[in-house]
C-alpha positions as CSV (number, residue, x, y, z in Angstrom):
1,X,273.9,302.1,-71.7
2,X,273.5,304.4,-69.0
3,X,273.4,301.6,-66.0
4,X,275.2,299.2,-64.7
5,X,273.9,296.7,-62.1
6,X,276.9,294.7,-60.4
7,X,275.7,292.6,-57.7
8,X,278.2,291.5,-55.7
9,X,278.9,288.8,-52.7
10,X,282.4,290.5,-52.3
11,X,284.0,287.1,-54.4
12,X,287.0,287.1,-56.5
13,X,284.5,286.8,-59.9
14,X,282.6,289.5,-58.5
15,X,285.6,291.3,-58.3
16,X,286.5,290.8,-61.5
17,X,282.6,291.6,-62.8
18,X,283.2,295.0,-61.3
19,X,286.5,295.6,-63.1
20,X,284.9,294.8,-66.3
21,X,281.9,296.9,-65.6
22,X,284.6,300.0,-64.8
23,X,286.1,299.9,-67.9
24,X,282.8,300.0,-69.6
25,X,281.7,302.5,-67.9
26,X,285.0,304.5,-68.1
27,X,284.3,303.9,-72.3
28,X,280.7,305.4,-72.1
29,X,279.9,307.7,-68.7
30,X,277.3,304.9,-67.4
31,X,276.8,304.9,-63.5
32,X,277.5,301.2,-62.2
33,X,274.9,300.1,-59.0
34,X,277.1,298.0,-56.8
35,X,274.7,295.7,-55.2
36,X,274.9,294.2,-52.2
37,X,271.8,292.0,-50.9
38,X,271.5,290.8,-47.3
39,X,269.4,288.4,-46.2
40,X,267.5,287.5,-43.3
41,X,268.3,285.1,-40.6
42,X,266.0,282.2,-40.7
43,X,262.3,283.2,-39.2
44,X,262.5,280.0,-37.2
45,X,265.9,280.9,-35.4
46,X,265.2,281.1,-32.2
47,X,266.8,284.5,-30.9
48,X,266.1,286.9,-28.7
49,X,265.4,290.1,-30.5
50,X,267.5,292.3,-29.1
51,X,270.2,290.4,-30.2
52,X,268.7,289.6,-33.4
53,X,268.5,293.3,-33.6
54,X,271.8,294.0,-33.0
55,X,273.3,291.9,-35.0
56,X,271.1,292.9,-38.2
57,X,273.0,296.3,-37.5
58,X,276.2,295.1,-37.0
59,X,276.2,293.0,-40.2
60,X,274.6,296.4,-42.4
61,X,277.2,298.4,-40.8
62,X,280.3,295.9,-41.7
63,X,278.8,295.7,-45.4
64,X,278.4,299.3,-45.8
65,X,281.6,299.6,-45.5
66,X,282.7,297.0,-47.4
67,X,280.9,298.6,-50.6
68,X,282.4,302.1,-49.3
69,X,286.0,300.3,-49.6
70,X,285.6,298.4,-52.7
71,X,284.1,301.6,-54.1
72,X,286.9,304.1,-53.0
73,X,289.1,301.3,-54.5
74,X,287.3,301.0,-57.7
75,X,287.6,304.8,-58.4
76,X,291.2,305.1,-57.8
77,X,292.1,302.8,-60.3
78,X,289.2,304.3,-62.6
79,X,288.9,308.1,-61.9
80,X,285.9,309.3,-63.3
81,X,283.9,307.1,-63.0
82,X,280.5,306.8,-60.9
83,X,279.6,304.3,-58.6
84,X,276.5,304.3,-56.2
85,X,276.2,301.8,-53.4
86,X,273.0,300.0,-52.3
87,X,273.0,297.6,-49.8
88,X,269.4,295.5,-50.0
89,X,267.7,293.9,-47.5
90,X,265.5,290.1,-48.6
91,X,265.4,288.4,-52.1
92,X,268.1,288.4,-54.5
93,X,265.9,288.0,-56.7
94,X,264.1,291.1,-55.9
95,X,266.3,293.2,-55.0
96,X,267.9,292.9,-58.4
97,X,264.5,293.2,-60.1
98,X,263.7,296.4,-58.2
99,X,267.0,297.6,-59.6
């Protein structure tokens, strides 16, 4: 196994799904993609888009970050171990399939 997908809505099981990923990968040298998948407001919301805008980048920003502190978190207690962030925008579904 040389992947590991974890998607993750920052839960407690998701948590836990990235621990046991970690230790597998620790075991064999398989990079683990921890997924995060964003998606869109409603298209019938009505906003204006500059605020619309604004708050798409705010919410990527906070999330980014999120992954970045889970991940710096993750290594320390696994050192050696590779992790690569992707934050998704749309579909589950897809995103994980495009994966």
């Amino acid at each position: 196994m040389k992947k590991i997908l974890v998607p993750t809505d920052f839960s407690d099981c998701a948590m836990k799904a990235l621990a046991y990923a970690s230790e597998m990968a620790a075991k064999n040298g398989s990079v683990i993609y921890l997924l995060h998948v964003v998606t869109p407001m409603a298209e019938n919301m009505s906003q204006p888009l500059a605020t619309d805008q604004k708050y798409t980048e705010e919410l990527n920003e906070s999330r980014l970050q999120r992954l970045d502190q889970i991940k710096a978190t993750t290594t320390d207690v696994y050192p050696g171990i590779t992790i690569e962030t992707v934050l998704a925008r749309g579909s589950i579904v897809t995103a994980v399939n495009d994966m």
